[in-house]
C-alpha positions as CSV (number, residue, x, y, z in Angstrom):
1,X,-16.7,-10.5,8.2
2,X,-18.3,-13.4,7.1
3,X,-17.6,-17.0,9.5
4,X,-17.0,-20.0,7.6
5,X,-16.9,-23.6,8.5
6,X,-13.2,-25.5,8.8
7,X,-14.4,-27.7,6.2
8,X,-14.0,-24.4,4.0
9,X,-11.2,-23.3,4.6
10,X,-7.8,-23.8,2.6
11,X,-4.6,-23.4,3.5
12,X,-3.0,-20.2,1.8
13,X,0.4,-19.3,2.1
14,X,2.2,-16.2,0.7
15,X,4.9,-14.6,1.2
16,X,4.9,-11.0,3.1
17,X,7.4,-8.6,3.3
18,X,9.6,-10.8,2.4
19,X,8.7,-13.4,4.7
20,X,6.3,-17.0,4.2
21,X,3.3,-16.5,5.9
22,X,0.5,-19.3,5.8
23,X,-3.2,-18.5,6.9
24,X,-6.6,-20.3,6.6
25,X,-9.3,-18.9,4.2
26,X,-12.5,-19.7,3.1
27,X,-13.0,-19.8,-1.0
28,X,-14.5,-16.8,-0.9
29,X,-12.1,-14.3,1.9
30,X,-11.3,-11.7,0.1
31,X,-7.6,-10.9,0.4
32,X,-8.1,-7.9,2.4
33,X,-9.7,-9.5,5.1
34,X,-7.2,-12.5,5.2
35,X,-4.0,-9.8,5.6
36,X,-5.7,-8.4,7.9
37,X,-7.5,-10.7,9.9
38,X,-5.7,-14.2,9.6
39,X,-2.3,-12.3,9.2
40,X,-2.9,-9.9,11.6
41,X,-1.4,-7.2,9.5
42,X,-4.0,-4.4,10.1
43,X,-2.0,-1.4,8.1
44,X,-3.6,-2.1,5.1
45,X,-7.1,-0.6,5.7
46,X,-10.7,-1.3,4.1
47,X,-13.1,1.3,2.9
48,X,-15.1,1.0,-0.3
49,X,-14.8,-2.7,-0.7
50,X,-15.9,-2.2,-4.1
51,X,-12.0,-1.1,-5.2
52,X,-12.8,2.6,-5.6
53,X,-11.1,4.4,-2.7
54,X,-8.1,2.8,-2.2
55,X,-7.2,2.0,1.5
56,X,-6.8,-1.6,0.9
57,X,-3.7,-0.9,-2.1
58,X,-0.9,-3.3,-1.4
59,X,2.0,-4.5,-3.6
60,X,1.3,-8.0,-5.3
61,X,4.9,-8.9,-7.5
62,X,5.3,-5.3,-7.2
63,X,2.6,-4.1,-9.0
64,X,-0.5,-1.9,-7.1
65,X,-3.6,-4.0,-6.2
66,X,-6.2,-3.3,-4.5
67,X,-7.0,-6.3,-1.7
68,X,-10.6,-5.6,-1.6
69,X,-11.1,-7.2,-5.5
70,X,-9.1,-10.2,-4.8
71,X,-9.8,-13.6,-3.0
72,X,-7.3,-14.9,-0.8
73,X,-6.6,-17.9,-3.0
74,X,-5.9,-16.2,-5.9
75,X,-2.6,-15.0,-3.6
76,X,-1.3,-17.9,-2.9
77,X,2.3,-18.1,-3.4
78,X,2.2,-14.7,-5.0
79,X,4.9,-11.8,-3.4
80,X,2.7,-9.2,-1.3
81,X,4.2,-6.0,-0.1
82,X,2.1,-4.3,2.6
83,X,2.4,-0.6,4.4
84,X,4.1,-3.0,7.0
85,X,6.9,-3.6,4.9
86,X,7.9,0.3,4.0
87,X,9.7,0.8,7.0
88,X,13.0,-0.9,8.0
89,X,12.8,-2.4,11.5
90,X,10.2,0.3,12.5
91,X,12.3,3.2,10.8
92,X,9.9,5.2,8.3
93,X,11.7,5.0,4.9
94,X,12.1,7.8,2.8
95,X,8.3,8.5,1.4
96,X,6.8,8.0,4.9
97,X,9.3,10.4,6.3
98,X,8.3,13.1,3.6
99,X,4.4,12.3,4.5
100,X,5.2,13.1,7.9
101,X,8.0,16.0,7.7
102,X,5.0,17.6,4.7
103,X,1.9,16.3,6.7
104,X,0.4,14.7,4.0
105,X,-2.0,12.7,6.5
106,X,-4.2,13.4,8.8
107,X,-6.8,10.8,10.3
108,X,-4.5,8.3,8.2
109,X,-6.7,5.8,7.7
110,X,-6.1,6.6,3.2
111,X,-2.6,6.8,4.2
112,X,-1.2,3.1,3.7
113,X,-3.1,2.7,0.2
114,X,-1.1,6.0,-1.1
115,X,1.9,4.9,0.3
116,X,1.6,2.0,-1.6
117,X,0.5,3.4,-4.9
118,X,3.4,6.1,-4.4
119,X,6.4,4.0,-3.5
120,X,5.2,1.9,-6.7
121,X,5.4,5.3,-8.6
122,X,8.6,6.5,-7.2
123,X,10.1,2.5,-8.1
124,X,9.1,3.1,-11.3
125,X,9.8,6.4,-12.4
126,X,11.9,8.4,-9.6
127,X,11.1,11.8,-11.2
128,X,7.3,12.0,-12.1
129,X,5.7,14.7,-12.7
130,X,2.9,16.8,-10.8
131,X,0.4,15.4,-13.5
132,X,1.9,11.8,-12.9
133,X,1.5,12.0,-9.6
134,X,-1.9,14.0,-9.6
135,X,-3.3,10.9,-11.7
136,X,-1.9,8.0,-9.6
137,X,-3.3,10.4,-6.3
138,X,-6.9,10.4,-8.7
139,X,-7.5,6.5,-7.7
140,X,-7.2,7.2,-3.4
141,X,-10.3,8.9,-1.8
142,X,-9.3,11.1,0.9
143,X,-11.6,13.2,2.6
144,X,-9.2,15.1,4.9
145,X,-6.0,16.5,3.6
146,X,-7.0,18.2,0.3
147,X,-4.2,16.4,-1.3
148,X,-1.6,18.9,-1.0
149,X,0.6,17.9,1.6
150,X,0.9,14.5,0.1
151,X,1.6,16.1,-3.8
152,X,4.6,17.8,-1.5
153,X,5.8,14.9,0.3
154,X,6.0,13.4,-3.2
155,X,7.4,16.4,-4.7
156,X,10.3,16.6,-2.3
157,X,11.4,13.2,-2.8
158,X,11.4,14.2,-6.7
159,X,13.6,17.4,-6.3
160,X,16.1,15.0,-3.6
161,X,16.3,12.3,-6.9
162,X,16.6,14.8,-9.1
163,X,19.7,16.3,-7.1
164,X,21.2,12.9,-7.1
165,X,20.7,12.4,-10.6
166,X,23.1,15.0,-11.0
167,X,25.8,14.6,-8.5
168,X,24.2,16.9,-5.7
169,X,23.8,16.7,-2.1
170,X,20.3,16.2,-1.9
């Protein structure tokens, strides 16, 4: 990372899983870097930095972004969801239960990006399909799992909707 002078940095604030969080960035920080290093939220991960792979995917007013092709600046005031925010009080939520129960991760560090990609999907559209969720899986690099366990982990929360969809214990 890049150090800057205080003359220039700006003040940013945005709010973070749900809660108002100010930092200090220099014009050109890219967002990524100021979650994680002036927020000190270090779940969202940085790989390409060129928006290709994926680790850095957050939520920006609920929409998939990837942090590495935004400036800090260009946040401010926005709404940003991060892998952070997913679990309640440090109980996994439904996807990152089904990652883990399907082990759909291994080394982990793609993990957060797909989380966020997926629970966007899931928000969206509760019962996608193995296509749908194939192509959404087609914009995260992950050199470990082979995919697999993570189409499953999806897959199971499809069939549990789907269940309650129409009336059945899922």
């Amino acid at each position: 990372m890049i150090e800057y002078g205080a003359a220039d940095r700006v003040k940013v604030t945005l709010t973070v899983n749900n809660e108002s969080l100010t930092g200090y960035a220099s014009s050109r920080m890219l967002l990524s870097d100021f979650i994680r290093h002036e927020l000190g939220l270090t779940g969202t991960h940085v790989g390409c930095e060129h928006g290709v792979c994926g680790a850095c995917t957050i939520q920006i007013d609920g929409r998939p972004v990837r942090s590495c092709l935004m400036l800090a600046v260009q946040a401010e005031g926005r709404e940003i969801q991060t892998v952070e925010g997913l679990s309640d009080k440090g109980t996994l939520n439904r996807l990152q239960q089904a990652f883990r129960s399907h082990h759909a991760l291994q080394c982990g560090f793609c993990t957060s990006g797909i989380l966020m990609s997926m629970t966007n999907l899931l928000n969206e559209n509760p019962t996608p399909t193995d296509d749908e969720i194939t192509d959404i899986l087609s914009g995260h690099l992950c050199r470990c799992t082979g995919y697999v366990g993570i189409v499953k982990a999806v897959q199971s929360l499809v069939l549990e909707n789907i269940a309650r969809e129409n009336g059945e214990n899922a």
